[in-house]
N, C-alpha and C positions, 0 to 999 in steps of 0.2 A: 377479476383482473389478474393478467398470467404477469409474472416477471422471468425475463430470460438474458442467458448473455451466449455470444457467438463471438468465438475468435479462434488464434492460433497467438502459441509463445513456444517460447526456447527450446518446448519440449517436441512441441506437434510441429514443427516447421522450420528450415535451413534458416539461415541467416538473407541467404538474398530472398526467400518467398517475404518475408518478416522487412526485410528494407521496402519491399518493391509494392508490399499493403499499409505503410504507415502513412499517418496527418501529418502536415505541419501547421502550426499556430497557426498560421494566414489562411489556411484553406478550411479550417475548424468548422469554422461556422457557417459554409456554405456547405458542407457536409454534413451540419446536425442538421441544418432548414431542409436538403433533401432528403435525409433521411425521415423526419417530420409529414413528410409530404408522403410516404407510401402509405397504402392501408392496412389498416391494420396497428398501424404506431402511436401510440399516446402520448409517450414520454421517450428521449435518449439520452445516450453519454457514450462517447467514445473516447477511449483509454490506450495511448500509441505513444509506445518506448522501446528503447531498441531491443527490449525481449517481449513484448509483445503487443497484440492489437486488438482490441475485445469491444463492442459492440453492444452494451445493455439496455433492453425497451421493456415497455410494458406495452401491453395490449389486452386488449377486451377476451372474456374467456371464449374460446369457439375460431379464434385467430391463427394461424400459422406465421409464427415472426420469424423461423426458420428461415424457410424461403428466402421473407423478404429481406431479411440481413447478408442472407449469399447472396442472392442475388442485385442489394446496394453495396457492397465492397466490390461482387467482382465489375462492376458497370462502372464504381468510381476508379478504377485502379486498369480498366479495358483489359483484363481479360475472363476467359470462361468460366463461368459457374463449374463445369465440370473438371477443369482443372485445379480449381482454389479447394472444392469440398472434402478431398482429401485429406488437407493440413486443420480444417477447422475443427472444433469442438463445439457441442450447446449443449448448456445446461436452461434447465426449465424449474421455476418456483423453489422451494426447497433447496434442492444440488445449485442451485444460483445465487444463493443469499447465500448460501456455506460458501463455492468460490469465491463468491465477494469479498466475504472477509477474510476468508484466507490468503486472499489477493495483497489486502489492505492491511492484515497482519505482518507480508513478507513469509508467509509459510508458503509460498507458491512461487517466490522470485529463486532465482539463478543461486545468489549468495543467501541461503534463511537466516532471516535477522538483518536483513541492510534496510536502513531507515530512507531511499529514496521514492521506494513506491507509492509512499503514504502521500509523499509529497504530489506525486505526478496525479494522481488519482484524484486529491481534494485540488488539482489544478483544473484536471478535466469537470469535475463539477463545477466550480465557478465556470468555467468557459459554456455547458452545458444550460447553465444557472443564468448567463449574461446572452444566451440565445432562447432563452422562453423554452427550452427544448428540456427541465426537469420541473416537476413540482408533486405534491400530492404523494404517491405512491411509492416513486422512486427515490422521492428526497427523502423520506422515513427510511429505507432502506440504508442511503448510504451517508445518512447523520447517523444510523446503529452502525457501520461500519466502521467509521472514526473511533466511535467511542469505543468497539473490540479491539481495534490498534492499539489506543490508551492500553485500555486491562492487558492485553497481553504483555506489551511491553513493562508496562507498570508489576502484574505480577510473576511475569516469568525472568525478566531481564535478559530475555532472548539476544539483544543484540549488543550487550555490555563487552565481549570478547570478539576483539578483532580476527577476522580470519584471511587476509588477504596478506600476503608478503612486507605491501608498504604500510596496512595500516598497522600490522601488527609491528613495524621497526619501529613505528610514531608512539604507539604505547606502551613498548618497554625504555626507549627515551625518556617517557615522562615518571617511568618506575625511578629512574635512575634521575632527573633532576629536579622532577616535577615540574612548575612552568617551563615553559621551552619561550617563553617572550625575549627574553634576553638574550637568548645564546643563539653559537655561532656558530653557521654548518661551513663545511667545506664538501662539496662535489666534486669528484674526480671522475671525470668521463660524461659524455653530454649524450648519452643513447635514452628509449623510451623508459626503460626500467627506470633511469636517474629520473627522468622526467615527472614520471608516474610519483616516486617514494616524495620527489622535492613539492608537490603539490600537496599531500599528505602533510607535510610538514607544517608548511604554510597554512591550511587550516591548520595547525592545531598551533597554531599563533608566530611562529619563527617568518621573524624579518629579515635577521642579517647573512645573508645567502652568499659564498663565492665561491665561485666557478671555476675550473683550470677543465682543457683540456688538449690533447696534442695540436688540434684544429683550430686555431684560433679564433675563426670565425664560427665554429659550434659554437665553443665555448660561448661567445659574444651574442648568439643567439637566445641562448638559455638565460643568460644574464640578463638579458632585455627581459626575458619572456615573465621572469619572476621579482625585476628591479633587484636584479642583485650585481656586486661586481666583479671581475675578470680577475683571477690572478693567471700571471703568465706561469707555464708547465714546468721551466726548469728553476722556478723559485716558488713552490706550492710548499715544499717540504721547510720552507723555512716560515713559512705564514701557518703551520699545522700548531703550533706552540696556543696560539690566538683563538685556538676553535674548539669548542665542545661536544658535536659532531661531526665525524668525517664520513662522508659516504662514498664509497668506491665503485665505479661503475665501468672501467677502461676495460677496451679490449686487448688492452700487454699480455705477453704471452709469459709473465713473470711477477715476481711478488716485487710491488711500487714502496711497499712499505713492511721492513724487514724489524727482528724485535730491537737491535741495538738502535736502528732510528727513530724508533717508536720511544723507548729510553731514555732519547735528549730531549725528546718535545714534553716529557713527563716530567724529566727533572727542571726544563722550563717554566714547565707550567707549576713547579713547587707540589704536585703531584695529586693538581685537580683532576677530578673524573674525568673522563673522556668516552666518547662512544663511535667504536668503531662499525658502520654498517659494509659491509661486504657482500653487495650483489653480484659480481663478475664473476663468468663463469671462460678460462679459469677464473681461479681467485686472485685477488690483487692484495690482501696482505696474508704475511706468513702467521699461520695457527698458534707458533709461539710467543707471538705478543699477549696470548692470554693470559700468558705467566707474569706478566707485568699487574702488580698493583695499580688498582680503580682504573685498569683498562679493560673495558669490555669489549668483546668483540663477538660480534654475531653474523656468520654467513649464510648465504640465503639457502642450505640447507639446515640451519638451526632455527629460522624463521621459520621455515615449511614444515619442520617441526611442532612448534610452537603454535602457530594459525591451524594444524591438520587438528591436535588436543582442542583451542578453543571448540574449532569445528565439530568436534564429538559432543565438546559440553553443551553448546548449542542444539544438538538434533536431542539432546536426552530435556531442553529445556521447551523445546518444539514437541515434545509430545503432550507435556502440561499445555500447551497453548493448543492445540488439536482439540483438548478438552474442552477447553475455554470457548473456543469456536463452537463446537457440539451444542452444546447448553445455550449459547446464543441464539444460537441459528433457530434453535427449539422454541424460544423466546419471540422469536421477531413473526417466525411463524403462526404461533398462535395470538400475536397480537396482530398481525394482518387479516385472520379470516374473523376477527373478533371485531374487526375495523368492518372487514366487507358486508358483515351480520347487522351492522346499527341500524344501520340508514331499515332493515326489514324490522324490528324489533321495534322502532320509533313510529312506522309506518304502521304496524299492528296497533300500537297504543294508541295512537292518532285516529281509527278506524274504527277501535270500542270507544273511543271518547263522542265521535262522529254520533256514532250511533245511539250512544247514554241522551246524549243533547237532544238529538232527536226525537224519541220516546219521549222523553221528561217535557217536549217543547208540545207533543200531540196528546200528552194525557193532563196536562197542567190545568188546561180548562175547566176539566171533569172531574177535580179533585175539588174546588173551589176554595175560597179562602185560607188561606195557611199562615200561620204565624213565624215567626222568624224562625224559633226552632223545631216546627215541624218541618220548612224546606231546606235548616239543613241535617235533619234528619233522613231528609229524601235523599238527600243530595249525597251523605256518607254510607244511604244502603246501596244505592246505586254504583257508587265508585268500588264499595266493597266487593259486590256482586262480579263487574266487569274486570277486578285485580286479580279475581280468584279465578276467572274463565281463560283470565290472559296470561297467568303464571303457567302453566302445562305449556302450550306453543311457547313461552318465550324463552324458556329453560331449556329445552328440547333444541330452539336455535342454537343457546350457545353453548349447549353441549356439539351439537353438530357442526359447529364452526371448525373445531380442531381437527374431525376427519376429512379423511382425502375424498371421500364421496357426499360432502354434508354439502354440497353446494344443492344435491337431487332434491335433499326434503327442504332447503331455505325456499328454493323454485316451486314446492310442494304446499308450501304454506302458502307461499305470495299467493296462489293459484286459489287455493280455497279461500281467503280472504280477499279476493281481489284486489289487490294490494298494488297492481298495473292501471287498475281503470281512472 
């Protein structure tokens, strides 16, 4: 049995080839039945996010699933084989279980170390799972895949350091207050950056969200968007006393928040912590607020800072996980051709036993009377005899299981033993 995968991501292909070849949930499953339906296909799974779209089957050995993967993407997606082949990549046995889980590690996503691929992945298997379209071969493959996402993340802590701008604002916030459940952000400006950092937040537990922005109606947008509420633009600076993050996101061509206003809202607030986020570019508050005690302030190039270091720690914890992956891959391998060997090694045993019965059933007569333990006397020279005839060929199997040509001599044995008939 071959296992292969066929696609293109982020790397091998633009963003509109990568839109214009993805699934959605609803067409899922009539995509795995025809993919089902070519020859050659045993098993699939198809894996489609917005960095990539990958294609995993198994097939009988002597099959080209090549082909038939170009050529069921480009027929579901109407256009040419010759145009799509380009952007795609295949891996075959080996190099396909190592993507797998480097896939399913996040050593192969966009951001190394983002925990949503695992998610999308063990989605596409139940979906796969719920169209009769995995089992047997494939699902040992990617029940070991899960479990290398575990280990890695488990012993490298690959993805413990934010590296994106908002996530990384979200946990240095939590340096500085730890739960964020009860505290209270202010957003100043209602643009995509604001949008992006305020969702960040909200997972990481912040309810009480208010809004100000010149527009009154953004503003009231954003506020809908997150159940949060409106404060009006020319009294934000008197609601800042009330808040334990402020996040800044205007387009003013000037600093909204200068250090002596920063000052009053401190000695307001008896001179609780405060965290100031500053993504506007300009900036929207002035650098000297950082002379202010338990005012912190971080602009988003102290962020891009901060997330560029996580980012290093992470590619130096991504090489332990490369490891990790190696040794696996090595693992799952040689319990696959260990798996493919049984059913011949059983089938041997099966065939001297055949044949023991045989004998002992044509010579039984001509032995005449026997006592109980003269037949099982018979019965333990016989077994002895055919254990010792059958250890050389069955040793020999599964030494030849782990090489990449041992399929010649398993074919080699079947054939001298008739082990087809």
């Amino acid at each position: 049995m071959k296992f292969s995968i066929t696609g293109l991501n982020h790397r091998s292909a633009p963003v509109e080839v990568r839109e214009g070849l993805a699934f959605d949930a609803r067409s899922l499953g009539e995509a795995l039945t025809d993919l089902l339906r070519r020859p050659g296909i045993a098993e699939g799974l198809i894996l489609s996010t917005c960095n990539r779209v990958e294609v995993a089957v198994t097939s009988p050995d002597g099959e080209d699933p090549r082909a038939v993967v170009e050529e069921f993407l480009a027929a579901r997606r109407g256009v040419d084989v010759g145009w799509l082949a380009p952007y795609l990549y295949h891996f075959e046995d080996a190099e396909a279980i190592r993507h797998l889980f480097r896939v399913a590690a996040s050593l192969d996503s966009m951001v190394v170390g983002e925990p949503q691929i695992l998610g999308q992945l063990k989605a596409a298997y139940a979906a796969a799972k719920a169209h009769g379209a995995v089992g047997g071969w494939m699902e040992t493959i990617l029940t070991r895949a899960f479990g290398v996402a575990k280990r890695v993340r488990t012993e490298t802590g690959i993805g413990e350091n934010p590296v994106s701008i908002s996530s990384t604002a979200v946990d240095l916030a939590r340096q500085i207050f730890g739960s964020l459940a009860e505290r209270r952000v202010m957003v100043v400006g209602a643009g995509k950056m604001a949008e992006l950092a305020v969702r960040h937040l909200r997972s990481a537990g912040v309810t009480r969200i208010y809004v100000t922005n010149r527009t009154l109606e953004r503003a009231r947008a954003m506020a809908e968007a997150f159940e949060g509420v409106v404060v009006e633009y020319d009294r934000f600076l008197d609601a800042l006393q009330e808040m334990d993050i402020v996040l800044t996101s205007s387009g003013a061509p000037f600093y909204l928040l200068r250090k002596e206003q920063v000052r009053r809202v401190m000695e307001a607030r008896r001179n609780r912590p405060v965290f100031l986020i500053d993504i506007a570019v300009p900036r929207n508050v002035d650098p000297a607020v950082n002379e202010l005690d338990n005012v912190f302030l971080y602009d988003i190039d102290d962020l891009q800072r901060v997330a560029d270091a996580n980012m290093g720690e992470r590619r130096k914890r991504a090489q332990l996980a490369e490891r990790i992956v190696a040794e696996e891959v090595e693992r799952m391998v040689a319990r696959l051709k260990a798996r493919e060997v049984t059913p011949t090694i059983v089938g041997l045993q099966q065939r001297f036993e055949q044949i023991r019965q045989a004998e002992l059933a044509r010579y039984r007569s001509r032995l005449g009377p026997l006592s109980p333990e003269q037949l099982d006397a018979l019965e333990g020279l016989t077994r002895s005899i055919l254990a010792k005839l059958a250890h050389g060929p069955i040793t020999e199997l599964r030494r030849q299981a782990g090489r990449p040509d041992g399929f010649e001599v398993v074919e080699l044995i079947r054939r001298i033993f008739r082990l087809d008939e």
